[in-house]
C-alpha positions in Angstrom: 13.8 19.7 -108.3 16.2 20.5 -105.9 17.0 19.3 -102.4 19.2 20.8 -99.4 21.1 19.5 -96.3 20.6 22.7 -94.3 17.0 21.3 -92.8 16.9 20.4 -89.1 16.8 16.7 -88.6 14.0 14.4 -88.3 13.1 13.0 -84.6 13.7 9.7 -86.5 17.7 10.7 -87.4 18.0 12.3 -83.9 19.3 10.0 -80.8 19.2 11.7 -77.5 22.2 11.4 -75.1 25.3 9.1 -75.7 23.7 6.8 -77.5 24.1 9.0 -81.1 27.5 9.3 -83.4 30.2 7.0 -83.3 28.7 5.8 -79.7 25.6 4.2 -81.5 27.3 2.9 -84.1 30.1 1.1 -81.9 26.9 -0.4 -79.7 25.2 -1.1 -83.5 28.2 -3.2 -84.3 28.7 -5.3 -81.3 24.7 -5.4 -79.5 24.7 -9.6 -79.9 28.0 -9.4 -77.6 26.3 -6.6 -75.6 23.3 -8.6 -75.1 24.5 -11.7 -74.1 26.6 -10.1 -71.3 24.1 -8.5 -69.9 21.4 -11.7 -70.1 24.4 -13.3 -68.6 24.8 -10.7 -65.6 21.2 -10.6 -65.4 20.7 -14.7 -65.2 24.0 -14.8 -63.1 22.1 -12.5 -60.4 19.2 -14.1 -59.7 21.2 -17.4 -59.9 22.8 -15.8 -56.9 20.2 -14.7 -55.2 18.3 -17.6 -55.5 21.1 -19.8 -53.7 21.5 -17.3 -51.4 17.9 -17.6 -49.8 18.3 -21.5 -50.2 21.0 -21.6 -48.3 19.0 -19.0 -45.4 16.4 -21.1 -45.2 18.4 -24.2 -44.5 20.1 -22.3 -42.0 17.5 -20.7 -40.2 15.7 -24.4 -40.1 19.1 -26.0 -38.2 19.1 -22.9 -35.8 22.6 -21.5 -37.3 24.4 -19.1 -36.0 23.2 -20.5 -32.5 23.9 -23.8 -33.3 26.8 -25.3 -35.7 26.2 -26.9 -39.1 27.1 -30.2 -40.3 28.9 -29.8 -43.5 28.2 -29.5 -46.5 25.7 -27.0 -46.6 25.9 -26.1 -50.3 26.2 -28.3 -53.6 27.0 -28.1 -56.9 25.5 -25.0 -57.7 27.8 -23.4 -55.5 30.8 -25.5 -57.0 29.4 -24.4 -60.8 29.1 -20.8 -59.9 32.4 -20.3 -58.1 33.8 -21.8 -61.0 31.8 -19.4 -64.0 33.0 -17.0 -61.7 36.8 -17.7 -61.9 36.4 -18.3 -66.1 34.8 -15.4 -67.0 37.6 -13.0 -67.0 39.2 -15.2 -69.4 36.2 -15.9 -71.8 35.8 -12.3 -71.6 39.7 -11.3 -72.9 39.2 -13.9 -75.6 35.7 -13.3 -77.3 35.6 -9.8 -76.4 38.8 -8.2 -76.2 40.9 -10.4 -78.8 38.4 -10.2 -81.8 37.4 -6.3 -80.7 40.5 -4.9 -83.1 41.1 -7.7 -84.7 37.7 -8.8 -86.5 37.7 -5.2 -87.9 40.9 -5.5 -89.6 40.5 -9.1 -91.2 37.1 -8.1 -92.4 38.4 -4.5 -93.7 36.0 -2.6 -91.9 39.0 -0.4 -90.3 40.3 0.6 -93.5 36.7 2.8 -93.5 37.6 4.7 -91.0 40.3 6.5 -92.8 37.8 7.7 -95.1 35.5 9.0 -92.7 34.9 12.2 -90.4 35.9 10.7 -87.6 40.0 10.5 -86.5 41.3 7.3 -86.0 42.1 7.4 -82.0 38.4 8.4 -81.6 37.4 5.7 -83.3 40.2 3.4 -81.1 38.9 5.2 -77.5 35.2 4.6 -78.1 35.6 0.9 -79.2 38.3 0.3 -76.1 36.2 2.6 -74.0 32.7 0.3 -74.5 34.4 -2.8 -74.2 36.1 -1.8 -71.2 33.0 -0.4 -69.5 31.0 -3.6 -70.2 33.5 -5.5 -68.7 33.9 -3.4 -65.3 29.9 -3.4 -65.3 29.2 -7.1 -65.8 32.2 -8.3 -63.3 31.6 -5.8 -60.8 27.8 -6.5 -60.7 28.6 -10.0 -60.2 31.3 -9.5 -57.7 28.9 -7.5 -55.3 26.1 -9.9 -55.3 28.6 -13.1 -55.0 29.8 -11.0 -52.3 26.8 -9.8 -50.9 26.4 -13.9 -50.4 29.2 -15.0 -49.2 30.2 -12.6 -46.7 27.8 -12.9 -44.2 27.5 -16.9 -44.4 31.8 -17.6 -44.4 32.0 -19.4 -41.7 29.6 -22.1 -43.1 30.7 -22.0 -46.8 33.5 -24.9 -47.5 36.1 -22.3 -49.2 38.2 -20.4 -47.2 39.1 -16.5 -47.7 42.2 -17.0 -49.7 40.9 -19.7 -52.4 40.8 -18.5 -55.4 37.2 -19.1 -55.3 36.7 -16.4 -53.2 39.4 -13.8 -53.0 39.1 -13.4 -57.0 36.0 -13.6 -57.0 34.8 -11.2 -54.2 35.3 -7.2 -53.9 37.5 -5.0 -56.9 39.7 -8.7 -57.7 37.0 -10.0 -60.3 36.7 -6.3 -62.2 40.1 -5.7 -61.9 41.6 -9.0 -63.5 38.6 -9.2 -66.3 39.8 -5.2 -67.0 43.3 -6.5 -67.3 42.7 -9.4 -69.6 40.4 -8.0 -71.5 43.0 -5.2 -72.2 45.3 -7.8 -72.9 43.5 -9.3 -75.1 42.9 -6.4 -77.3 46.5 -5.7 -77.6 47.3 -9.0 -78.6 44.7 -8.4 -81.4 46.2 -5.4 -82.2 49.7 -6.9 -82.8 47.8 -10.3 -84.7 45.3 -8.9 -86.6 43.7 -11.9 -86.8 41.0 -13.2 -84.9 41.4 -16.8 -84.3 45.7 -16.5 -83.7 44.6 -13.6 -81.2 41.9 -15.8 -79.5 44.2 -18.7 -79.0 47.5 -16.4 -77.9 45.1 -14.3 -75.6 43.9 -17.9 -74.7 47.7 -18.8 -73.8 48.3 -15.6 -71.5 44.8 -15.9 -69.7 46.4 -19.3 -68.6 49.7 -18.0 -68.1 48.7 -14.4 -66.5 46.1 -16.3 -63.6 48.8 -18.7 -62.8 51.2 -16.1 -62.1 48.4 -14.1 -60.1 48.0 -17.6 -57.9 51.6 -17.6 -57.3 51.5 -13.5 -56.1 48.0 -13.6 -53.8 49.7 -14.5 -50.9 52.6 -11.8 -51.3 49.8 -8.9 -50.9 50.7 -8.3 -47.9 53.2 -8.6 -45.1 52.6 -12.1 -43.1 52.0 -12.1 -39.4 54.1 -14.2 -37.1 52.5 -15.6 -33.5 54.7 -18.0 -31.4 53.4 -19.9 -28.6 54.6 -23.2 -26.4 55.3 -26.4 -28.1 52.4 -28.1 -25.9 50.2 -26.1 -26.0 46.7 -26.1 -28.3 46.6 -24.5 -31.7 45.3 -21.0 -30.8 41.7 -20.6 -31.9 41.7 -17.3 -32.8 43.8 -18.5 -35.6 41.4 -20.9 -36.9 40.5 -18.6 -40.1 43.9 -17.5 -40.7 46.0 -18.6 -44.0 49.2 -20.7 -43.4 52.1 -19.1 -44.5 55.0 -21.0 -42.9 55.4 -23.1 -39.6 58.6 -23.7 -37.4 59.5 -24.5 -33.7 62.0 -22.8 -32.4 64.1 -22.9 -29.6 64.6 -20.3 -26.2 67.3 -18.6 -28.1 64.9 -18.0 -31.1 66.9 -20.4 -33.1 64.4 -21.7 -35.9 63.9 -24.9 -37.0 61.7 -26.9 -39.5 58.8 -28.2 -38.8 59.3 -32.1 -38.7 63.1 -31.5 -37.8 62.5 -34.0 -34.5 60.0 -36.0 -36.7 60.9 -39.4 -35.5 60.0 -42.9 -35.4 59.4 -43.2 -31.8 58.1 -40.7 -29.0 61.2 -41.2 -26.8 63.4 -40.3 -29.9 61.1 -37.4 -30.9 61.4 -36.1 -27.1 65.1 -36.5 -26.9 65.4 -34.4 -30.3 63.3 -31.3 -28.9 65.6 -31.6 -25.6 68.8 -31.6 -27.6 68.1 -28.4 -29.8 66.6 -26.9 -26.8 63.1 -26.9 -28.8 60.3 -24.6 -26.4 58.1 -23.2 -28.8 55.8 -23.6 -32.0 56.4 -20.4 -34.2 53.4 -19.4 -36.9 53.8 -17.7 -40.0 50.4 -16.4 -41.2 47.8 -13.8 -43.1 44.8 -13.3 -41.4 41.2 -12.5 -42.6 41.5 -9.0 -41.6 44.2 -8.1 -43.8 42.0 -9.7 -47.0 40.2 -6.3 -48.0 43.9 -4.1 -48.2 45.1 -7.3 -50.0 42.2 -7.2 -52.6 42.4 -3.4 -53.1 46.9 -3.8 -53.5 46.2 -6.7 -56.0 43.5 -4.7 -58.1 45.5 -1.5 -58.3 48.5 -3.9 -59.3 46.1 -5.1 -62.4 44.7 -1.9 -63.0 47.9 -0.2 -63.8 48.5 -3.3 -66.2 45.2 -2.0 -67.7 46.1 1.8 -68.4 49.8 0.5 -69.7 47.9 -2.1 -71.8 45.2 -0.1 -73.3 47.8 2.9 -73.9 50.3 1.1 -75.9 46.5 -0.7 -78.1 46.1 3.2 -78.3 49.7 4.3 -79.5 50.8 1.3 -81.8 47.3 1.1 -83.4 47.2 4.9 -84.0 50.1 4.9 -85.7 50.1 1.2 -87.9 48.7 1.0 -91.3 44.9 0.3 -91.0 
């Protein structure tokens, strides 16, 4: 008795939307990842949200914003949070980008794509294109509701605007940097083709790559400069803003360093500002205003690393030996 292919297909065979093809079988092949990121996003959340209306009801029992707030007003969780905030870019370039590529070629499975249907840059765009969508989902979820907190209770939190704490972990920083990682990450296991050397290397560049970004943050933008007279207060609309530099500077506008008439006495330290002719205190700052057209300059920065990234992954891998 004979059988034919030409039959419609079962409701069982059919999957509706995206989720059918080469789509289900990438999600097939990497749902215990994809679960745990979203339980994570999910538990993250409401970890949020819970010290969030913790730290409103302290607040409203002290009478804040009426009345000011002895400090601190936030523990460890906030410490811990801030932190699996800053990390997860990182853990997400090494156990989800490096082994992405890699894992498939040290266990063969990307030889059998050659002997499928499907062409071998389809198969490389739907595994990158998952993996990078995961990522900008969980770290942009995260970003808004740890933004969603901390925005409207700054003044009270102990970090200031441009800690790392916050500026990475606030607004399109967090996706951004996890996208760029991530991408990293998979390149590196594109080159390795092994999973544990590309886990450590991509370990190595996380390290390397967010102590470069520390060093760039504050070169976002242009600084500001305010000058006012040597005795007079510290001006308290600049209470929130970032240091840049500080110098005194004389009627001429001649600059000098900061401690340049540090002396041992007062009389010694008066005679010095007299000599150089010392009048005024000269600022160097960033302020809180500029933060939002800083994040948005550093994300595009790190997205472009992501498109240059994930189309070399697309170009060497498409044309290597599988």
């Amino acid at each position: 008795m004979s059988t034919t292919l030409t039959g419609k297909p079962t409701a069982r065979s059919a999957r509706p939307g995206l989720l059918r093809g080469l789509t289900w079988l990438v999600l097939r092949q990497h749902r215990a990842t994809l679960g745990c990121l979203l339980a994570l996003t999910v538990l993250c959340s409401l970890w949020i949200v819970y010290q969030r209306g913790q730290l409103t009801e302290v607040l409203d029992a002290r009478g804040w914003p009426e009345k000011t707030v002895p400090q601190p007003v936030v523990g460890a969780g906030y410490r811990n949070l801030t932190a699996l905030l800053g990390l997860l870019p990182g853990v997400l370039a090494v156990f989800l980008g490096a082994p992405l590529i890699s894992a498939d070629h040290e266990q063969g499975t990307a030889r059998l794509v050659t002997t499928q249907s499907v062409t071998r840059r389809r198969w490389l765009v739907a595994k990158l294109g998952w993996c990078l969508l995961i990522t900008l989902v969980v770290c942009s979820v995260l970003s808004a509701v740890f933004t969603w907190w901390w925005r409207p209770h700054r003044s009270v939190l102990p970090d200031i605007w441009m800690d790392p704490s916050v500026f990475d972990n606030t607004g399109p920083v967090l996706p951004a940097l996890a996208l760029f990682l991530t991408a990293a990450g998979v390149t590196i296991g594109v080159l390795l083709r092994r999973v544990l050397a590309s886990m450590v290397v991509t370990l190595v560049f996380c390290v390397a790559a967010q102590t470069v970004w520390g060093m760039v943050r504050d070169r976002l933008a242009a600084p500001r400069t305010i000058t006012y007279p040597l005795d007079a207060d510290f001006p308290a609309r600049l209470n929130d803003a970032y240091e840049v530099d500080r110098w005194v500077a004389s009627a001429d506008g001649q600059l000098y360093g900061w401690g340049s008439c540090a002396e041992a006495t007062e009389q010694a330290t008066r005679a010095c500002v007299k000599e150089k002719g010392i009048v005024d205190n000269v600022f160097v700052y960033l302020d809180p205003s500029q933060m939002a057209a800083m994040q948005w300059t550093g994300a595009g920065v790190l997205l472009a690393g992501t498109v240059a990234l994930t189309a070399f992954t697309l170009w060497w891998a498409s044309r290597r030996p599988l």
